[in-house]
ZAMARGU-4260 file (C-alpha; in steps of 0.2 Angstrom, whole numbers, plus 5000, padded with zeros to 4 digits):
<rodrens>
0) 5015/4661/4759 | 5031/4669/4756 | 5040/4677/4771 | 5046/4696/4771 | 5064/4697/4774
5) 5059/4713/4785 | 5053/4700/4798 | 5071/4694/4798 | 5079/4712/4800 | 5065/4716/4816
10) 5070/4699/4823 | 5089/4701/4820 | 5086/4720/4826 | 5079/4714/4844 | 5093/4702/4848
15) 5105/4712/4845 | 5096/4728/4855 | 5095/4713/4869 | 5112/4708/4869 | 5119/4729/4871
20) 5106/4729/4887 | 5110/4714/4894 | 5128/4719/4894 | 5127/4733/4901 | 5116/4728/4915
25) 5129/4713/4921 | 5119/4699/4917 | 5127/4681/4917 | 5139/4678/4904 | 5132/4663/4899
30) 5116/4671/4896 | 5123/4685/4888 | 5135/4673/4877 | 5123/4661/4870 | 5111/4675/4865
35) 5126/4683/4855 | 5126/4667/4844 | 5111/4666/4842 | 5113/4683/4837 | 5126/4679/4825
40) 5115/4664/4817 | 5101/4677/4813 | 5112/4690/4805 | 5118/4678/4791 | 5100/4671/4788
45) 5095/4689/4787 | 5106/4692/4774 | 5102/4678/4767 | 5085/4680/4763 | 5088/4699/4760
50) 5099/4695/4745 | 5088/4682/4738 | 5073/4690/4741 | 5064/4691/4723 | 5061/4711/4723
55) 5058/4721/4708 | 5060/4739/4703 | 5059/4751/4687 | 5068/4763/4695 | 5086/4768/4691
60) 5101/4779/4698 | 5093/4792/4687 | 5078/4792/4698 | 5090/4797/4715 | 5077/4800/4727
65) 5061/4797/4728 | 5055/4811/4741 | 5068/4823/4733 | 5068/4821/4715 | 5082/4831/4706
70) 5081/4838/4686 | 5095/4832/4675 | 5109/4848/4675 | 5115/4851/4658 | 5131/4859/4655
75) 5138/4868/4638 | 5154/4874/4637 | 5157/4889/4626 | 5165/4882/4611 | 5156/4867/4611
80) 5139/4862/4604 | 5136/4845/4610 | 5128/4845/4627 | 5131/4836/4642 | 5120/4829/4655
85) 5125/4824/4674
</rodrens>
């Protein structure tokens, strides 16, 4: 079974939440130290498997959003008689 790299981000996402609070709360620096490389370990297997994850899409720039789609604006200048989409 093949593993979501969204697993990765929540992991990666926690450590790095726990390093900010332990910080500020004064914890050791040893603590706080080695949690920051593991930290730093998890980020580059995250984008690891993010990048080389095997994800596939039919959509394009054309489709901009999703939840807001937008109509293609066509624009005519007054000589002209070709038009022009953006």
């Amino acid at each position: 079974m093949k593993t979501s790299p969204f697993l990765y981000i929540a992991i990666t996402t926690l450590i790095l939440i726990t390093i900010t609070v332990m910080s500020a709360m004064d914890f050791p620096f040893g603590w706080v130290f080695y949690l920051t490389v593991l930290g730093q370990v998890f980020l580059v297997v995250m984008v690891y498997k993010v990048l080389t994850d095997d994800y596939k899409t039919d959509k394009t720039f054309d489709h901009f959003y999703e939840d807001r789609p937008i109509e293609p604006l066509e624009l005519r200048a007054e000589n002209e008689t070709e038009k022009f989409r953006l």
